[in-house]
N, C-alpha and C positions, 0 to 999 in steps of 0.2 A: 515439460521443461520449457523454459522460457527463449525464446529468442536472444544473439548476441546482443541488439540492440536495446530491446526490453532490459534485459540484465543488466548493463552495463547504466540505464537510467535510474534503476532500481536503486543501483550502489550511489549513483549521485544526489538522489534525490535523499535517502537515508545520510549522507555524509551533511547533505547542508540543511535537514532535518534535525539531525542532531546536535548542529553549530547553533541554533536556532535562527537561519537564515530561510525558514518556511517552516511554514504554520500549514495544521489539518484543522477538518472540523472533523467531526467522530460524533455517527449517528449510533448510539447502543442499542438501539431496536433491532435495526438489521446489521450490525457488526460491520459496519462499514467506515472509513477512513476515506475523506477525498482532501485534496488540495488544488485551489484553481492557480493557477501561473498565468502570464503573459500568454503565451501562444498554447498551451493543453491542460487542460482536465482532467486530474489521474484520480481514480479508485482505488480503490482495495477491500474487497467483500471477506470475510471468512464463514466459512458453511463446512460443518462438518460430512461427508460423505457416509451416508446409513450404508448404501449395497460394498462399497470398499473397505469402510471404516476406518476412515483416516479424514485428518484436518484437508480441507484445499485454503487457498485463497485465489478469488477472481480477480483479474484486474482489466479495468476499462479506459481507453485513453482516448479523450477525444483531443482532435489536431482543431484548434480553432476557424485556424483559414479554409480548410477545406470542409469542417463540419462532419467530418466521418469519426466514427467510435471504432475502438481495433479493441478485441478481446485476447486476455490471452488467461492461462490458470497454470499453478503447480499446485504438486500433494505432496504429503509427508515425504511419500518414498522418492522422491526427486530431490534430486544435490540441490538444488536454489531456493527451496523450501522457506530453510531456516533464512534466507538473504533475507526476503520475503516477509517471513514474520518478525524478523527484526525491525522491517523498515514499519510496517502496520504497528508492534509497539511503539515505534518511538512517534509515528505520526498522532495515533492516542492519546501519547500522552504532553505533547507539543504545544496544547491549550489548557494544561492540565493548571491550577493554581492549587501550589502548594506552600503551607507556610511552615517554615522549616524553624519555627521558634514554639520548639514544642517543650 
């Protein structure tokens, strides 16, 4: 489970994500989603678990000024899961060009 404060970033970063007020880039090789900001560097890996068998995703945040990386992960079975994968969809698809004149 994620920390209050992780969590509580997660939701904001997903709300002004989805405004289109932050962009990801989204590596498809290793399923990962970052976005650089002013002051940190947020992650988001997805890896499925073989020994539990369940989704995770990792998250890495590095603080600029001090230069340190803080890890943190949720799995399926944890309540912030789906927060989580919501926020990794929509950074996905945040660069995504779509033309809707089909």
């Amino acid at each position: 489970m994620l920390p209050v404060k992780i969590r509580s970033l997660v939701v904001e970063l997903r709300d002004r994500t989805e405004k289109g007020l932050i962009t990801w880039n989204y590596d498809d090789e290793n399923s990962t989603v970052t976005t650089d900001q002013l002051r940190f560097i947020f992650s988001i890996n997805y890896r499925f678990d073989e020994v539990e068998e369940v989704g995770c995703f990792n998250i890495k945040h590095v603080d600029k000024s001090s230069r340190k990386a803080h890890f943190f992960s949720t799995a399926q079975f944890h309540g912030d899961y789906e927060l989580v994968r919501t926020l990794f969809d929509s950074g996905q698809s945040s660069n995504l060009e779509l033309d809707l004149d089909f």
